[in-house]
N, CA and C atoms as an extended XYZ file, in Angstrom:
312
Properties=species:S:1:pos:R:3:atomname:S:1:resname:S:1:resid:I:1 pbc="F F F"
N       172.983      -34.758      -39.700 N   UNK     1
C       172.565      -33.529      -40.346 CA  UNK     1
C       173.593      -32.422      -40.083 C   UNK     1
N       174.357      -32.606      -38.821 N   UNK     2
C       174.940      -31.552      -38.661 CA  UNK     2
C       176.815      -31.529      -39.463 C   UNK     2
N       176.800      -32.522      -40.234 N   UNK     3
C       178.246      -33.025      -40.997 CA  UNK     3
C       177.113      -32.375      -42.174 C   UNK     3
N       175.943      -32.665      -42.908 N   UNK     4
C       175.704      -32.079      -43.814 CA  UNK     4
C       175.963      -30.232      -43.728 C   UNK     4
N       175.442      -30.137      -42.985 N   UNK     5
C       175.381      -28.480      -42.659 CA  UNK     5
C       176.628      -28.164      -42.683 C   UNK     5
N       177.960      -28.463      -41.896 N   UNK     6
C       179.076      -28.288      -41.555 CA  UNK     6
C       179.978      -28.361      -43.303 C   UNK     6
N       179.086      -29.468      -44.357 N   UNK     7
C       180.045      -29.687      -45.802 CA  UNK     7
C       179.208      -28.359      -46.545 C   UNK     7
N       177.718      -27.868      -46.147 N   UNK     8
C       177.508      -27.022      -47.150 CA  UNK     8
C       178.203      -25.220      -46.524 C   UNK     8
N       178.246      -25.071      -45.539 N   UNK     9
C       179.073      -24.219      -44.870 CA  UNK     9
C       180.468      -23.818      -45.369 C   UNK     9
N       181.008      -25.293      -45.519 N   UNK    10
C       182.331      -24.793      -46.137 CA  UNK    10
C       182.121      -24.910      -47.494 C   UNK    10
N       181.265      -25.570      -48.292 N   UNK    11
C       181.279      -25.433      -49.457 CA  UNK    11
C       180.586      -24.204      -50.017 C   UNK    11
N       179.637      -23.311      -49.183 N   UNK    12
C       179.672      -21.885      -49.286 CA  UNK    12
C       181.289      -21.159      -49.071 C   UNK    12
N       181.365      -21.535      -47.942 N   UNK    13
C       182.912      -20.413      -47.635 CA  UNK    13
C       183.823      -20.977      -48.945 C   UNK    13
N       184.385      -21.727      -49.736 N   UNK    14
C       184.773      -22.211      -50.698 CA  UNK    14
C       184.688      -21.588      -51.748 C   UNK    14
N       182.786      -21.247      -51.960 N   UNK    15
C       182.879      -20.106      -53.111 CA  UNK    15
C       182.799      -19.021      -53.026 C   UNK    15
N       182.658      -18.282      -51.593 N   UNK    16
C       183.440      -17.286      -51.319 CA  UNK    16
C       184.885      -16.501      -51.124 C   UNK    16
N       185.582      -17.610      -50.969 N   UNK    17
C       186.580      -17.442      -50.862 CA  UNK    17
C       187.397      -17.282      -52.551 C   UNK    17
N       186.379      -18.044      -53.114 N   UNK    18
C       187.192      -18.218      -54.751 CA  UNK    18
C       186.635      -16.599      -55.099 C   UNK    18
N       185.276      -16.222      -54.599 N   UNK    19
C       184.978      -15.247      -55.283 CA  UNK    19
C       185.888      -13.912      -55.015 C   UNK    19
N       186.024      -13.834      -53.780 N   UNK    20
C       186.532      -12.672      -52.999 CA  UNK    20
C       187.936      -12.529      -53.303 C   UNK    20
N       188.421      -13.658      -53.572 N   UNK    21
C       189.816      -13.167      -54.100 CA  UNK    21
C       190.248      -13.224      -55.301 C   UNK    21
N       189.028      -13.348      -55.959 N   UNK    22
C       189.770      -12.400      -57.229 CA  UNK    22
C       188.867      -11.235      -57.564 C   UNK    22
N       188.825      -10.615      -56.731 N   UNK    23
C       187.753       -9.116      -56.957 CA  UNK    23
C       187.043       -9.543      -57.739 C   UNK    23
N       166.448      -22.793      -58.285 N   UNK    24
C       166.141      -23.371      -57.480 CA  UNK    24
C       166.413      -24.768      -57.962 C   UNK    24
N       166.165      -25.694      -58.242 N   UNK    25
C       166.823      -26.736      -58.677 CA  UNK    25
C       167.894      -26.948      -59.251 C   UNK    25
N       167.852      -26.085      -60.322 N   UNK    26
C       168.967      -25.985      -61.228 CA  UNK    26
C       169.527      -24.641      -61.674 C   UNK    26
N       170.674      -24.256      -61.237 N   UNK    27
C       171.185      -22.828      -60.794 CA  UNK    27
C       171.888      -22.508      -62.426 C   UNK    27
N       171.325      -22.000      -62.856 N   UNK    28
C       172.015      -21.387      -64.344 CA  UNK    28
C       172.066      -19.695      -64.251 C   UNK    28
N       173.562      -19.589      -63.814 N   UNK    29
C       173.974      -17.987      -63.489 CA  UNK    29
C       174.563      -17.387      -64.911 C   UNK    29
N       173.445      -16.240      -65.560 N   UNK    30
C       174.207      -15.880      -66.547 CA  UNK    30
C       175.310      -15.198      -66.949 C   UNK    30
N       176.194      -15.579      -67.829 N   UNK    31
C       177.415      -15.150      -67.445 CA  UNK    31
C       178.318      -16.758      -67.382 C   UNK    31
N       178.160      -17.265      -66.281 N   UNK    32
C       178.672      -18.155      -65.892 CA  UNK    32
C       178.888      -19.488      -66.936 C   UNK    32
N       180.305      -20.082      -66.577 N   UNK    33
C       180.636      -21.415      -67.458 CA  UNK    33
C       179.922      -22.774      -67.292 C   UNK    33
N       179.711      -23.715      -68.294 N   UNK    34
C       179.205      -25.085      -67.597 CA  UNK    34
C       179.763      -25.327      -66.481 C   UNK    34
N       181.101      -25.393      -66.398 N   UNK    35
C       181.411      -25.609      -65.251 CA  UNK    35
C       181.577      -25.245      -64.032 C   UNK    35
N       181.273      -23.626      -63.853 N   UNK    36
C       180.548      -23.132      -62.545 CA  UNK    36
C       178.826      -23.384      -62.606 C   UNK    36
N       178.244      -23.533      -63.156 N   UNK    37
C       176.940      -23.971      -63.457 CA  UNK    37
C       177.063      -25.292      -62.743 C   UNK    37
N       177.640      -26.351      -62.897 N   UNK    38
C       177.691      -27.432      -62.422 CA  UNK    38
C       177.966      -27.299      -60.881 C   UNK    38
N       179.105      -26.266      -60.224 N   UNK    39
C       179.558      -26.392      -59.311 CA  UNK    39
C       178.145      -25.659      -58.452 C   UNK    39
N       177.886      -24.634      -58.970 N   UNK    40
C       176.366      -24.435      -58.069 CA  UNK    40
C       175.497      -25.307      -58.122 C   UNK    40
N       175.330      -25.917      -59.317 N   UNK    41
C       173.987      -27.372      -58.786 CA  UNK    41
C       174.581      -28.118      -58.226 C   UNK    41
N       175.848      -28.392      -57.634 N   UNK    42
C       176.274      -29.417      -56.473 CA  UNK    42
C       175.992      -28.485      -55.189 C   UNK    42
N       176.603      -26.992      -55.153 N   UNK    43
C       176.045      -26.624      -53.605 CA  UNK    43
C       174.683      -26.248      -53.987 C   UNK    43
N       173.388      -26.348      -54.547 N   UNK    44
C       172.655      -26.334      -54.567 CA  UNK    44
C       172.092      -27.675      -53.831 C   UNK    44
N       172.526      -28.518      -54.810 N   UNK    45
C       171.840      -29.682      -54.410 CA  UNK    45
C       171.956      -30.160      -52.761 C   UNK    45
N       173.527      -29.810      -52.310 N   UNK    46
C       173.516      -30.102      -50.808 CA  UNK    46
C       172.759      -29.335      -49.704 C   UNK    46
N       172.493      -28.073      -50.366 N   UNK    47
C       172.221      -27.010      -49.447 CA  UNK    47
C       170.457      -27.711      -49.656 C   UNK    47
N       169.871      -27.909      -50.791 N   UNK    48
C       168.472      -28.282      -50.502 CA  UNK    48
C       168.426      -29.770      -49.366 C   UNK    48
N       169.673      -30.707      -49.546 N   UNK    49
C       169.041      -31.458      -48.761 CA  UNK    49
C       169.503      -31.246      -47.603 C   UNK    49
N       170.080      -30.226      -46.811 N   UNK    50
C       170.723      -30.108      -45.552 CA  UNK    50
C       169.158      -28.868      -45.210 C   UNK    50
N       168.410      -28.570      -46.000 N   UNK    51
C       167.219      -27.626      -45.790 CA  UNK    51
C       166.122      -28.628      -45.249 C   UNK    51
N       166.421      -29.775      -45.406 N   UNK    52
C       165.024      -30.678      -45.139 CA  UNK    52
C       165.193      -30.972      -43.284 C   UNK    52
N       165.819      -30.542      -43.102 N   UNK    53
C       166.383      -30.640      -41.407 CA  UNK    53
C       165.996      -29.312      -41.252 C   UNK    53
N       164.658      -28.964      -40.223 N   UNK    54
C       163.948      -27.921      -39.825 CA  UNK    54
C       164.876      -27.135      -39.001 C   UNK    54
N       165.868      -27.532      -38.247 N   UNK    55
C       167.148      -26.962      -37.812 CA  UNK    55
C       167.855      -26.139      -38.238 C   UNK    55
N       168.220      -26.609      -39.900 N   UNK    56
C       169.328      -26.052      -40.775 CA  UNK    56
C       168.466      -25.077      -41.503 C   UNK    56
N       167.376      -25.329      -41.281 N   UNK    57
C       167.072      -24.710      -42.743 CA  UNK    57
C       166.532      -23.551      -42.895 C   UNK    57
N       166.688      -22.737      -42.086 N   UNK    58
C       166.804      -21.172      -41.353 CA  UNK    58
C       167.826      -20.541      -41.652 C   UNK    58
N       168.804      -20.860      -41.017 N   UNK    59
C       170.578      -19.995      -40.933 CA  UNK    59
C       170.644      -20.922      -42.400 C   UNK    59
N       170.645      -21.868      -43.553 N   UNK    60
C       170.183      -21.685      -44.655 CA  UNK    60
C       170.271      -20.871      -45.679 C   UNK    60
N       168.418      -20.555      -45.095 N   UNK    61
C       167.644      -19.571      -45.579 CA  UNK    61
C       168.290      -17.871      -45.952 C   UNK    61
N       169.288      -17.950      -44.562 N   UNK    62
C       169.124      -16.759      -44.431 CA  UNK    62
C       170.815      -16.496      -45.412 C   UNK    62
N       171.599      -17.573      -45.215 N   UNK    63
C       172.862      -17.693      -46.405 CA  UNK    63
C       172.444      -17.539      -48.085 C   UNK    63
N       171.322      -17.399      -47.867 N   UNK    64
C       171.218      -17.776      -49.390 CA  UNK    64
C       171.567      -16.569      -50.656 C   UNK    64
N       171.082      -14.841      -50.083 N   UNK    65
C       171.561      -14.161      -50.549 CA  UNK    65
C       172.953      -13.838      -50.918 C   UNK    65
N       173.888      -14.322      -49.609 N   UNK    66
C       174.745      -14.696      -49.679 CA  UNK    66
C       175.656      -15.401      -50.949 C   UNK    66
N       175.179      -16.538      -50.895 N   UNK    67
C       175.087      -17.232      -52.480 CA  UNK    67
C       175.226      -17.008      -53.199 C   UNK    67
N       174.007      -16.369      -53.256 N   UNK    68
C       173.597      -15.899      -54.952 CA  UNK    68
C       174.622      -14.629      -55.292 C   UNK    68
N       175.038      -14.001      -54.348 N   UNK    69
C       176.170      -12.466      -54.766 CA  UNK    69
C       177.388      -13.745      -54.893 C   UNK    69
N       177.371      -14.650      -54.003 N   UNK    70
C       178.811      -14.966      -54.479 CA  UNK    70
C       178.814      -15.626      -55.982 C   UNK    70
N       178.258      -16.276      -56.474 N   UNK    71
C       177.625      -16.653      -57.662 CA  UNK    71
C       177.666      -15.933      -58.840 C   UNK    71
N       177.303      -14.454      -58.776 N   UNK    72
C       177.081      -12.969      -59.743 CA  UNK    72
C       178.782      -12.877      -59.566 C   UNK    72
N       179.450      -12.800      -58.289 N   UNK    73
C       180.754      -12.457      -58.921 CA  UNK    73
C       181.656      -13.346      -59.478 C   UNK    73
N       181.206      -14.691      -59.567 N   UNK    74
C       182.280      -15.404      -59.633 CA  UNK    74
C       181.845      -15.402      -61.707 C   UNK    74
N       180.341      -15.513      -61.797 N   UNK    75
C       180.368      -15.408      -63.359 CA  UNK    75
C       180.521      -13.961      -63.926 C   UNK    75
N       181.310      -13.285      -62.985 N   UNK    76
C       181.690      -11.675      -63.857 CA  UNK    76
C       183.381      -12.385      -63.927 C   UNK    76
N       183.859      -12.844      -63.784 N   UNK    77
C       185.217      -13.306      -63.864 CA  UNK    77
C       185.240      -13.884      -65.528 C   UNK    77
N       186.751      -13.473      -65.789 N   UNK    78
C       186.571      -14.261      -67.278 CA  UNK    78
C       186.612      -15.749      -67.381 C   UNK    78
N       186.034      -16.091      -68.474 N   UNK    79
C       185.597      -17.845      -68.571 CA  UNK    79
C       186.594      -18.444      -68.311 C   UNK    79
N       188.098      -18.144      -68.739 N   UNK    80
C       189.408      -19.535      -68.070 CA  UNK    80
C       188.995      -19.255      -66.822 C   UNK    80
N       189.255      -18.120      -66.455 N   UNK    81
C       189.300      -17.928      -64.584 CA  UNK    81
C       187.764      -18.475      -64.152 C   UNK    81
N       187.052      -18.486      -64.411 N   UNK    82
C       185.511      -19.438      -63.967 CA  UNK    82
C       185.997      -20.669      -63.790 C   UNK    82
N       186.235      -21.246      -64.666 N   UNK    83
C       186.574      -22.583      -64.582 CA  UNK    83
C       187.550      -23.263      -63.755 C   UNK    83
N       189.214      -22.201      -64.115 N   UNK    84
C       189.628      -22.955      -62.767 CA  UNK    84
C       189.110      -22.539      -61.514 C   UNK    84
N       188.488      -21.327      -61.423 N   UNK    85
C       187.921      -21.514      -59.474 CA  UNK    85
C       186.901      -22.310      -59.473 C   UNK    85
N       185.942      -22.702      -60.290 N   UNK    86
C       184.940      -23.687      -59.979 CA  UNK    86
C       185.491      -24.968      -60.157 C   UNK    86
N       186.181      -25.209      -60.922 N   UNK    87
C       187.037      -26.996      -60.431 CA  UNK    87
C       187.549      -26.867      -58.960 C   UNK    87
N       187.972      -25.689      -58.895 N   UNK    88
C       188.467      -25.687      -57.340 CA  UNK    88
C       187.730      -26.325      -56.187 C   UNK    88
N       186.271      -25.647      -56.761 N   UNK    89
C       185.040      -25.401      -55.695 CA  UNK    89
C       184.440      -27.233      -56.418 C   UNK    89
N       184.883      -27.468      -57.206 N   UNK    90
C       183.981      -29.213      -57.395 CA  UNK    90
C       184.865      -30.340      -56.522 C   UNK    90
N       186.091      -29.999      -56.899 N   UNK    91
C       187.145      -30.896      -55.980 CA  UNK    91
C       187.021      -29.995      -54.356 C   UNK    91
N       186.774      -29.796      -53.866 N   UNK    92
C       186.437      -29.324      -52.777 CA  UNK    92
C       185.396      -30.050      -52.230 C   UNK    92
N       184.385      -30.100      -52.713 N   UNK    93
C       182.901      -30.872      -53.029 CA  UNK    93
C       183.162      -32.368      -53.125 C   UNK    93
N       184.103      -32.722      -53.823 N   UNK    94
C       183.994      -33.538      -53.613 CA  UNK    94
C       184.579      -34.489      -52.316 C   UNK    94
N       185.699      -33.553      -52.323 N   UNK    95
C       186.596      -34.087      -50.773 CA  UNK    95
C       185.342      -34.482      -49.611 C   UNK    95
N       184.337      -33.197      -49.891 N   UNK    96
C       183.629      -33.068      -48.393 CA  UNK    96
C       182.574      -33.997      -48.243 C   UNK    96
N       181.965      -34.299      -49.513 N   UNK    97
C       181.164      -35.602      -49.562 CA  UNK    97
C       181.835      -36.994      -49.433 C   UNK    97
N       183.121      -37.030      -50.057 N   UNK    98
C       183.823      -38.434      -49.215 CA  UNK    98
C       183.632      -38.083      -48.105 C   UNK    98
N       184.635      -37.287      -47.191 N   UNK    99
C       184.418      -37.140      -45.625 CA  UNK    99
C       183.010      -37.324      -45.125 C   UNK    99
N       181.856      -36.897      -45.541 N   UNK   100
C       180.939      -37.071      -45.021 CA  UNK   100
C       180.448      -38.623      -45.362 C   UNK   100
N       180.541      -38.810      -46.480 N   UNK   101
C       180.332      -40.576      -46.501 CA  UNK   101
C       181.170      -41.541      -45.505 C   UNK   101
N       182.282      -40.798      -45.402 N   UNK   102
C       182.953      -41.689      -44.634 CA  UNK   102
C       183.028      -41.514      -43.208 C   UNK   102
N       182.622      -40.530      -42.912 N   UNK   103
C       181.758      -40.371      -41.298 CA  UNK   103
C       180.791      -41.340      -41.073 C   UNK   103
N       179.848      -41.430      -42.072 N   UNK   104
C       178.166      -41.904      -41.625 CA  UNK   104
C       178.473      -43.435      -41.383 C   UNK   104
């Protein structure tokens, strides 16, 4: 649980980091491209199952606003620029789920 927590951590800091530098099931941010749409229902989807661990799912909880602002800025960006920072943030995602598959 704690390699899950540790991939949704950076896969938050990931879309913070995309957001910041350039000034519930299914996350549809308006504004936003299919393909940042997609990239939040992947940290969606990890962050719900790293929530099922009564541990994680507090400090979580409490990231989540977090999120969601990074989310609002990344779909105020124009649609090319959405897309390449959210491929950024899917290949990222995906690196961290190999690594974590290939931990377990």
């Amino acid at each position: 649980m704690k390699k899950v927590l540790l991939a949704c951590g950076l896969g938050l800091l990931a879309l913070t980091i995309t957001a910041c530098s350039e000034e519930e099931n299914k996350s549809q941010i308006a504004g936003a491209t299919e393909t940042c749409n997609a990239y939040f229902n992947d940290v969606d989807l990890m962050i719900s199952k790293a929530s099922e661990d009564p541990r994680t799912k507090a400090q979580l909880d409490a990231m989540q606003e977090q999120l969601n602002e990074g989310k609002k800025q990344i779909a105020a960006l124009p649609k090319a620029q959405q897309d390449v920072e959210c491929q950024k943030g899917i290949d990222t995602m995906k690196q961290l789920k190999a690594a974590i598959e290939g931990a377990q």
